[in-house]
C-alpha positions as CSV (number, residue, x, y, z in Angstrom):
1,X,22.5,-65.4,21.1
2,X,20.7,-62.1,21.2
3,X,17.3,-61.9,19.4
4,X,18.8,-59.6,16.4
5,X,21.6,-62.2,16.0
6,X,18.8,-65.4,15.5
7,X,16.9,-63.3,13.3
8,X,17.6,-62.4,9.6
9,X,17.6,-58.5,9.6
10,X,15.3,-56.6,7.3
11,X,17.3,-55.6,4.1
12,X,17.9,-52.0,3.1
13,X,18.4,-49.6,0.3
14,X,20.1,-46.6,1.0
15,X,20.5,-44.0,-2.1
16,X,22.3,-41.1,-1.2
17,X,20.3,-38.4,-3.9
18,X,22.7,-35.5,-3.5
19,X,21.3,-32.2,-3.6
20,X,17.7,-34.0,-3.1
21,X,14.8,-31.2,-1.6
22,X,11.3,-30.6,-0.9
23,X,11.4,-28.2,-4.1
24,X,13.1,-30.6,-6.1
25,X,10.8,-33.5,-5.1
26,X,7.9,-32.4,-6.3
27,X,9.2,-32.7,-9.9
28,X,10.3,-36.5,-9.2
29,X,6.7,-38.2,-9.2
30,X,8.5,-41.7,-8.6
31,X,10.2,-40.3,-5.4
32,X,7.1,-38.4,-4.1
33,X,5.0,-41.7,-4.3
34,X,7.7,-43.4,-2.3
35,X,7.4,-40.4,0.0
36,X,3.5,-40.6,-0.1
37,X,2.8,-44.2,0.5
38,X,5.7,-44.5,3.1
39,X,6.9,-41.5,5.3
40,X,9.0,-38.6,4.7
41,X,10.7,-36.4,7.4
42,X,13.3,-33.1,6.9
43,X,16.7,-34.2,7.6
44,X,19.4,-31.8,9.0
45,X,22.9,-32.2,8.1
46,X,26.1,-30.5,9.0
47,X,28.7,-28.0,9.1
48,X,30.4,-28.1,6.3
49,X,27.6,-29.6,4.5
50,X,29.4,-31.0,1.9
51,X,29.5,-35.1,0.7
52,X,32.3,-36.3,2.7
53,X,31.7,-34.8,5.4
54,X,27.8,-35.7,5.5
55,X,28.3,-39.2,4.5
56,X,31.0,-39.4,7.6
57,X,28.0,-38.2,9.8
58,X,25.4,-40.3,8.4
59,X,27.7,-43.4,8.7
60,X,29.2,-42.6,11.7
61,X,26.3,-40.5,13.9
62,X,29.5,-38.6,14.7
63,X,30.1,-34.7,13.9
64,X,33.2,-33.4,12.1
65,X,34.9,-33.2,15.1
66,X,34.1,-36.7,15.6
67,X,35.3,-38.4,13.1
68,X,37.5,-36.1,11.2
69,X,36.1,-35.5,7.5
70,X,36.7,-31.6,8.1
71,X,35.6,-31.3,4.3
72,X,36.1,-32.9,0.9
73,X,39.5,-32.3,2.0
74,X,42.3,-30.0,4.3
75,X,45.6,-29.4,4.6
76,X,47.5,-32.4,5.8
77,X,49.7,-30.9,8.0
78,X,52.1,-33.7,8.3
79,X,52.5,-34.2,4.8
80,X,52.8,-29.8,3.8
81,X,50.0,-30.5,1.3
82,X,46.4,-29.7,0.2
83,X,44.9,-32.9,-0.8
84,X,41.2,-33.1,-1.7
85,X,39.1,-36.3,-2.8
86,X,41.1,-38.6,-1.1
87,X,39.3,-41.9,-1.2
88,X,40.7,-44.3,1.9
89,X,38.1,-45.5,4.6
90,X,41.5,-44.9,7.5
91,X,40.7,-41.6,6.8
92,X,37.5,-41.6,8.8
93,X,37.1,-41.9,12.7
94,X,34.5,-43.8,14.8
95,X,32.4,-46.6,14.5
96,X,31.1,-47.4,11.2
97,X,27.6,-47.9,10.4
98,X,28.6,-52.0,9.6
99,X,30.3,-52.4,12.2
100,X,27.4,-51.8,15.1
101,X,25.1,-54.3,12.7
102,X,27.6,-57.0,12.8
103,X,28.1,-56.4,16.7
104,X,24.4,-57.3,16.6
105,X,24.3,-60.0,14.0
106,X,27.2,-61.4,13.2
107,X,27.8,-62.0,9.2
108,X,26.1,-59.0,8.2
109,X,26.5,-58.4,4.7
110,X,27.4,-54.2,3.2
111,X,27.7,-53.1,-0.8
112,X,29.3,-49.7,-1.0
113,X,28.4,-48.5,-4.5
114,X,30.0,-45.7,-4.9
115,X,29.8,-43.7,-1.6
116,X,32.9,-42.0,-0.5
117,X,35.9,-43.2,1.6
118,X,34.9,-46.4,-0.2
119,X,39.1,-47.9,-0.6
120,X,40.2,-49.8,2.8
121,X,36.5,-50.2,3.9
122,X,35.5,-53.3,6.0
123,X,32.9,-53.6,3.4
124,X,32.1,-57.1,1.6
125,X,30.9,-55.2,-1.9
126,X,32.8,-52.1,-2.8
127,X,31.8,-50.1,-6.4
128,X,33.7,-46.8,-6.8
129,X,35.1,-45.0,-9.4
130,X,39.1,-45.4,-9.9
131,X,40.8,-44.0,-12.8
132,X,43.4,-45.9,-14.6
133,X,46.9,-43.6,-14.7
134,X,49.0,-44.1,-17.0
135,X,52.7,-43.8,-16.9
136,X,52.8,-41.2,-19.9
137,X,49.9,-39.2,-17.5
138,X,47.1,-40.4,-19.5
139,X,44.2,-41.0,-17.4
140,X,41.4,-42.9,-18.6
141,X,37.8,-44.6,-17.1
142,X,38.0,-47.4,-14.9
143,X,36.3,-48.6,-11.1
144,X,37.5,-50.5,-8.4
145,X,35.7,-53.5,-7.6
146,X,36.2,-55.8,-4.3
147,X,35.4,-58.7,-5.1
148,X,38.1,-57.9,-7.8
149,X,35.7,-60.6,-10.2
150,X,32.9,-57.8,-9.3
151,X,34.8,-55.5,-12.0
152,X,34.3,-57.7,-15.5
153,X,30.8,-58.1,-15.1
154,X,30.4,-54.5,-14.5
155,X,32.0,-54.0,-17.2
156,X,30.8,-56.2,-19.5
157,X,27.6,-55.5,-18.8
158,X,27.7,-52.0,-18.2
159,X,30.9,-50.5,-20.3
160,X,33.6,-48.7,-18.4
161,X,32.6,-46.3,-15.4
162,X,31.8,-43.6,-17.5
163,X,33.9,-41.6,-15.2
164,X,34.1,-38.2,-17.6
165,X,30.4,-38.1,-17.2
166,X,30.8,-38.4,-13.8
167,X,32.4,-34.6,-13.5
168,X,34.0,-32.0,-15.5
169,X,31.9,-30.5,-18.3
170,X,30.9,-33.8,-19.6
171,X,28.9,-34.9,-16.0
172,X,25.6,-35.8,-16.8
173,X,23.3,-38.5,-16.6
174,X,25.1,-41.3,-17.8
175,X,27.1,-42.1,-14.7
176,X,24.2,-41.9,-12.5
177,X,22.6,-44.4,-14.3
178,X,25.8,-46.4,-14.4
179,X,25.5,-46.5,-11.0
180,X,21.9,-47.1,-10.4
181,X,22.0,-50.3,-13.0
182,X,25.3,-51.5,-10.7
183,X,23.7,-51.6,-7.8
184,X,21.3,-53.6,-9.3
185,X,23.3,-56.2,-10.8
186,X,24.8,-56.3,-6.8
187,X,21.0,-56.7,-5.6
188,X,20.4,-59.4,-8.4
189,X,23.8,-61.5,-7.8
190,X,24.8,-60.7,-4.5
191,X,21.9,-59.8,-2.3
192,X,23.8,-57.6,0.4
193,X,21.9,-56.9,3.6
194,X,22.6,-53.1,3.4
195,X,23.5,-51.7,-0.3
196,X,24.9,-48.1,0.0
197,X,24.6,-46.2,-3.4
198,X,25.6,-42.9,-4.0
199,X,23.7,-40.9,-7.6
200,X,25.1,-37.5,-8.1
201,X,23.2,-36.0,-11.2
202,X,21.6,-33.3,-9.2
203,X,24.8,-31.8,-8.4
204,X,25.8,-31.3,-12.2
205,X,23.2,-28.8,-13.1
206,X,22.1,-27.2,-10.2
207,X,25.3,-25.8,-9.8
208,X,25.6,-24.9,-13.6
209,X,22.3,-23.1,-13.6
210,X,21.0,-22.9,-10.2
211,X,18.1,-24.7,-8.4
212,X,15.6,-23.4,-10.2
213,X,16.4,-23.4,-13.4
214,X,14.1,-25.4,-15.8
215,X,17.5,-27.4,-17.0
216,X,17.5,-28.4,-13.2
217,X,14.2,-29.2,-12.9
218,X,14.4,-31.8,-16.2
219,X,17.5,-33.0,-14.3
220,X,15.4,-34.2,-11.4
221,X,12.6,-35.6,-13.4
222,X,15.3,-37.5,-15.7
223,X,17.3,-38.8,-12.7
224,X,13.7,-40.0,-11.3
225,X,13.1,-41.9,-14.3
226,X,16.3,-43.6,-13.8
227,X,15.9,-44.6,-10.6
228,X,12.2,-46.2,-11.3
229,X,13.8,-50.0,-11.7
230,X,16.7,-49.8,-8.9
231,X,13.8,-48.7,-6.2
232,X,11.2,-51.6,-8.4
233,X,13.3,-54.3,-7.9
234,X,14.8,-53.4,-4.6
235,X,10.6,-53.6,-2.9
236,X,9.8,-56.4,-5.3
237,X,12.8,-58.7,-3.3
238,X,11.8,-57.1,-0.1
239,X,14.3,-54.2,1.0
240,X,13.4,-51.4,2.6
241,X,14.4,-48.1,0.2
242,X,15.9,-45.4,2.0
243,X,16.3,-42.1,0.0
244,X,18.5,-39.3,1.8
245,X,20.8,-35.9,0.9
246,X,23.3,-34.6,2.2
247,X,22.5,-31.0,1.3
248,X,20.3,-28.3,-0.6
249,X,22.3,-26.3,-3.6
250,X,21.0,-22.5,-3.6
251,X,21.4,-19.7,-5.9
252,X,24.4,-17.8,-6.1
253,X,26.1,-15.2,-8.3
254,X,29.1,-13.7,-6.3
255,X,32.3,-15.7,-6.1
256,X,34.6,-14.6,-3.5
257,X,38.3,-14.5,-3.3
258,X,39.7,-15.4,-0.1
259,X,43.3,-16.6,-1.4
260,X,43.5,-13.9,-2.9
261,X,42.7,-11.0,0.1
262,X,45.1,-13.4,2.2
263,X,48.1,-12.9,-0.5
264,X,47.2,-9.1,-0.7
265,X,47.4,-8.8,2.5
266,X,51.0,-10.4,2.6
267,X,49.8,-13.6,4.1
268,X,49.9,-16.1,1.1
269,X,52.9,-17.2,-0.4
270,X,53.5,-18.7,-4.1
271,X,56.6,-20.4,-5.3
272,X,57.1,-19.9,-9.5
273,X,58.0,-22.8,-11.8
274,X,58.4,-22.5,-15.4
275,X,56.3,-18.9,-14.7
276,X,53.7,-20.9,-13.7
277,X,52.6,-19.9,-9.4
278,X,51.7,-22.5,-6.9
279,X,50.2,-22.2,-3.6
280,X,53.1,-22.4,-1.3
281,X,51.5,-23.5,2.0
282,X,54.2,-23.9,4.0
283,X,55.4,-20.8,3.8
284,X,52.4,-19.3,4.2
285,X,51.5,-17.2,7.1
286,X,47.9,-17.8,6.4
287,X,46.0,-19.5,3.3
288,X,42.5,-21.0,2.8
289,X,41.4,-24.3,1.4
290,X,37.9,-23.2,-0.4
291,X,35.3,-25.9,-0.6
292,X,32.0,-24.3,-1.8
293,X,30.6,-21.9,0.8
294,X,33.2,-23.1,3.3
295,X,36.9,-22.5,3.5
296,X,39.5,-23.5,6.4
297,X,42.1,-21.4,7.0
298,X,44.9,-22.6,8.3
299,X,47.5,-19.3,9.9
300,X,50.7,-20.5,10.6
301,X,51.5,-19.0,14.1
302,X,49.5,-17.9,16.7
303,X,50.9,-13.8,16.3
304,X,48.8,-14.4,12.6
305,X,45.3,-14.8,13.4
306,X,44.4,-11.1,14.2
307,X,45.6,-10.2,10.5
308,X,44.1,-12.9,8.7
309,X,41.0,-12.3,11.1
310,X,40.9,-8.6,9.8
311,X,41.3,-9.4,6.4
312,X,38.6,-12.0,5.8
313,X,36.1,-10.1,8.5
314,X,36.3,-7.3,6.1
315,X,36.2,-9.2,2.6
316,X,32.5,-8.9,1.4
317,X,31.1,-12.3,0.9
318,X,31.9,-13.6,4.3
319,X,29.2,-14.2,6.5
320,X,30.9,-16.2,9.5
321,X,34.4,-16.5,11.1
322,X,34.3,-19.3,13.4
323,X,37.1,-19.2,15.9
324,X,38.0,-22.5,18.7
325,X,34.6,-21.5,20.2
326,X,33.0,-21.0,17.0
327,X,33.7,-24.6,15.4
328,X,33.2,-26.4,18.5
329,X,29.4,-25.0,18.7
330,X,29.3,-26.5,14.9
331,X,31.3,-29.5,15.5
332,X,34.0,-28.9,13.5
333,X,36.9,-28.3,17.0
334,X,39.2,-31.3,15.3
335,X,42.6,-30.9,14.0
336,X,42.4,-30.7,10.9
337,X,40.3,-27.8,11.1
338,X,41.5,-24.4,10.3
339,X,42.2,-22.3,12.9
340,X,39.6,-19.8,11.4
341,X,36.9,-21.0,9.1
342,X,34.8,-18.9,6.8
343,X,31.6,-19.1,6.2
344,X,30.3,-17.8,3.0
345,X,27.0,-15.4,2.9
346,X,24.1,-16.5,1.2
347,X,24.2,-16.3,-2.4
348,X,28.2,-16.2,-2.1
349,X,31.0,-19.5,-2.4
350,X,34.5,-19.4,-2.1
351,X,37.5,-19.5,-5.2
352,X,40.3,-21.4,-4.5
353,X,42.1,-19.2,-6.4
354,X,45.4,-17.3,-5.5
355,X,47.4,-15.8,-8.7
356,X,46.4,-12.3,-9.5
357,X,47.7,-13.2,-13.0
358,X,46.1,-15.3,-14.9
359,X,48.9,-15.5,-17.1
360,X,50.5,-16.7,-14.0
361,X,48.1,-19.6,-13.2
362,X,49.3,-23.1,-13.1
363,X,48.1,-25.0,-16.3
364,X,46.5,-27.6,-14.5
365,X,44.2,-24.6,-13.5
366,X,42.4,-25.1,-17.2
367,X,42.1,-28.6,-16.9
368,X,39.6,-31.0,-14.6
369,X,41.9,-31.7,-11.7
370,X,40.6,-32.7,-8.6
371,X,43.7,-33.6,-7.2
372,X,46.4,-31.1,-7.5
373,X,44.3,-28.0,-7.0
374,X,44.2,-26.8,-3.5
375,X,40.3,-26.0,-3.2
376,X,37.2,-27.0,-4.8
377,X,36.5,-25.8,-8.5
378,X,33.1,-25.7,-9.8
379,X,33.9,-23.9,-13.0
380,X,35.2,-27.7,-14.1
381,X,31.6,-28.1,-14.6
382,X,32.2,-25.7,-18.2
383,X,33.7,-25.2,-21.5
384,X,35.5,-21.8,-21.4
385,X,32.6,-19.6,-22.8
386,X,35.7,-16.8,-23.8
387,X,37.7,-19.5,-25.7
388,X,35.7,-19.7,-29.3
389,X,37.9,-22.2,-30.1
390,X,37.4,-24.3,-26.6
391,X,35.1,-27.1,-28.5
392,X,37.8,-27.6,-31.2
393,X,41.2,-28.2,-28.6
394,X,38.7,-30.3,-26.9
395,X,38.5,-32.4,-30.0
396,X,42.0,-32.3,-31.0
397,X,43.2,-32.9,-27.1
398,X,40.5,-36.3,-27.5
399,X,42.1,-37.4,-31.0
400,X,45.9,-37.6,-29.1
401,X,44.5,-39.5,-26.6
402,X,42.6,-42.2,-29.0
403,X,46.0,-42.2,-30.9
404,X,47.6,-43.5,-27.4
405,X,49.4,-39.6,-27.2
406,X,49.6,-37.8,-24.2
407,X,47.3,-34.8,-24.2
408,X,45.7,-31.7,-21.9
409,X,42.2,-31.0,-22.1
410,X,42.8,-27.0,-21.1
411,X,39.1,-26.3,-21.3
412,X,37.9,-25.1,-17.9
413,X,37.3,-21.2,-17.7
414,X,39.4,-19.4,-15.2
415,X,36.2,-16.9,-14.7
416,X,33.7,-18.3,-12.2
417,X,31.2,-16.3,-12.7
418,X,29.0,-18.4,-14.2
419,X,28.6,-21.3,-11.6
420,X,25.0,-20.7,-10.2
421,X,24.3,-22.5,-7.5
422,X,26.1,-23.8,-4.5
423,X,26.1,-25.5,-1.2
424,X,27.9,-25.8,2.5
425,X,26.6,-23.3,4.5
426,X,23.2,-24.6,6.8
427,X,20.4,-24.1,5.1
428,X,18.0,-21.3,5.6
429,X,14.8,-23.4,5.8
430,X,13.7,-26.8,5.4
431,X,12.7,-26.0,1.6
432,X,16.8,-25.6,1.2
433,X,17.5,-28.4,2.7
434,X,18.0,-32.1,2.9
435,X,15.2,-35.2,2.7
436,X,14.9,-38.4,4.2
437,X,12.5,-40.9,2.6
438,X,11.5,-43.9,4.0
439,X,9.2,-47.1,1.4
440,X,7.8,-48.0,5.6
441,X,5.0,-46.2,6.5
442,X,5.4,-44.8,9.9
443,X,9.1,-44.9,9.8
444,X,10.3,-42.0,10.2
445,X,7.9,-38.7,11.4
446,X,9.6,-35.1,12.8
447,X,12.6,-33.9,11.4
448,X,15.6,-36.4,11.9
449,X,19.1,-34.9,12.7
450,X,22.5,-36.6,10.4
451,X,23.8,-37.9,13.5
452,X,20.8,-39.9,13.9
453,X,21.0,-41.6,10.3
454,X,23.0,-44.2,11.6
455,X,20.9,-45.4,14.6
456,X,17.6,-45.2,12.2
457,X,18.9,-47.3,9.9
458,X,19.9,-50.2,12.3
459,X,16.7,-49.7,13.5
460,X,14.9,-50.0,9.9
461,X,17.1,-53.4,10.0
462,X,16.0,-54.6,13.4
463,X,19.1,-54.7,15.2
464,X,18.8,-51.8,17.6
């Protein structure tokens, strides 16, 4: 038996604080004691840095290239689609974080609250959120639990995964603090050696109204208030508390349109349904999947990339075109890359948009829907501002559904002018970036790379 393996390891909290920052710390008193008393250090992070991509790193101490999480999501080439969001653990390569602390003590116990690529993981606890899709397309708040008994008393104790505060114009503060009060109730009743929990409130207004706004600012001072008893109870049972992010949101106030250049251009093709356009990526020549300030874009055959090169290298916005060369200096040389991708300038992020109609766009382009538009969509963060009658279909589209009718809550703006801030690109500085916070003095010093997450946390556990 090796000495980690006749030992009990040290028990750990990890809270993954998206969009967490020097700036933003020093309006979360509660974090900045923990920071104080213990030991703080930069942390780097990744290109695209974007969640599942991070996490993958941090979990992993592999790059993109690595393990695969190209971005919140690509084009699955096999399958002819754009699918973003996709929540399956097969989805990620390497060796997981668990996987090296069991190797080193055997029976090591993992809650997953609510990180991503949570379904299929070789975790013992899994939280995450999980919709409940009706046959009439009625989708409505639910979580899926392992062990399955996990989901009542969440439930019961906590309502419903309040999973419309959780994004969409309605994500605020609630879900967070769903979140912090699960993990918890896993502490309390099943006392995990590693608990994984994932609080996304920053993200919410920071990207409404930019970094600095002072509605961004009472975001991080709220969201520290929640987090008071989660860290409290976590140190008064003996874990270590591990705070991290996975990125830095920063201003911005020009969206680009790179579908849109590509389909001018002649490379992007739609098919038209009921006079409604879809992306058509298989008979594109060249199309991008946007995801913040990062797009890939995938060109069809090799005789392509010099025109889709020209196009986007001339498209104001675009900082970066990374070619084979290009992504393998970032990491980012797997398959399921792009053969180009863009990188946005600062102050800049990336539409997914590609009707130059919007009479033309497809209706589930006015709606929250993660999963059948191919790019990310901040403006699902609003209530149409042009629609003066937004609030009152909102309320009407809410009455079907009480009344068990199917309904569409066509609400999001089609302008995206006013999302403020963004993230994806490396940060500029360290006051842009990501943290790492550590309740152990000494712990952690100089800046610490993502890839090095993995082997400082099984070294916070003693089994490295």
């Amino acid at each position: 038996m090796t000495p980690a393996a006749s030992r009990r390891p040290t028990p750990l909290l990890v809270l993954d604080v998206v969009g967490l920052t020097p700036r933003l710390l020093e309006h979360m008193p509660r974090l900045r004691d923990l920071a104080d008393t213990g030991s703080y250090a930069p942390l780097g992070t990744v290109l695209p840095a974007v969640t599942c991509s991070v996490q993958a790193t941090f979990l992993t101490g592999t790059t993109p290239a690595g393990h695969g999480v190209v971005g919140n999501g690509w084009y699955f080439r096999d399958l002819g689609e754009v699918l973003l969001w996709r929540q399956h653990n097969g989805l990620v390569g390497g060796d997981r974080l668990w996987d090296a602390a069991r190797r080193a003590h055997p029976g090591y116990t993992v809650a997953n609250i609510c990180w991503w690529y949570a379904m299929g993981a070789d975790t013992d606890i899994t939280v995450t959120p999980r919709p409940v899709y009706r046959a009439d397309g009625r989708k409505e708040p639910d979580c899926y639990t392992r062990p399955p008994e996990l989901h009542g008393e969440l439930t019961d104790a906590l309502g419903a995964f309040p999973l419309f505060q959780y994004w969409g114009p309605g994500a605020g503060l609630a879900s967070s603090r769903w979140i912090a009060d699960a993990t918890r109730h896993v502490l309390r009743t099943r006392r995990p050696d590693l608990a994984l929990a994932y609080v996304p409130h920053l993200d919410y207004d920071l990207q409404r109204h930019g970094p600095d706004d002072p509605r961004s600012l009472a975001a991080a001072a709220e969201l520290d208030r929640t987090l008071a008893p989660l860290v409290d109870d976590a140190r008064a049972e003996g874990r270590t508390v591990v705070v991290l992010s996975e990125y830095g949101i920063t201003p911005v106030s020009r969206p680009v349109d790179v579908n849109r250049a590509l389909r001018r251009a002649g490379l992007l093709e739609v098919h038209t349904q009921d006079g409604m356009e879809y992306l058509d990526p298989g008979a594109s020549r060249a199309f991008a999947v946007a995801d913040h300030q990062i797009a890939h874009v995938y060109v069809k055959r090799p005789e392509d990339l010099g025109a889709a090169r020209a196009v986007l290298a001339g498209l104001p916005g675009v900082d970066e075109l990374l070619d084979e060369e290009g992504k393998k200096a970032h990491g980012l040389d797997h398959p399921r890359s792009g053969e180009l991708v863009a990188v946005a300038e600062p102050g800049a992020w990336f539409t997914y948009y590609y009707w130059l109609d919007d009479d033309r766009a497809p209706d589930f382009a006015r709606t929250v829907e993660i999963h059948r538009k191919p790019g990310y969509d901040p403006a699902e963060l609003f209530m149409d501002p042009l629609d003066p009658y937004v609030r009152v279909r909102a309320a009407a589209a809410l009455a079907r559904k009480r009344l068990g009718m199917r309904y569409r809550m066509a609400v999001v703006p089609l302008d995206p002018s006013p999302v403020r801030g963004s993230h994806g690109r490396l940060p500029a500085g360290e006051d842009d970036g990501p943290v790492l916070i550590c309740s152990r003095p000494g712990a952690v010093g100089g800046p610490v790379a993502a890839t090095d997450v993995k082997g400082l946390l099984l070294g916070l556990a003693g089994l490295s």
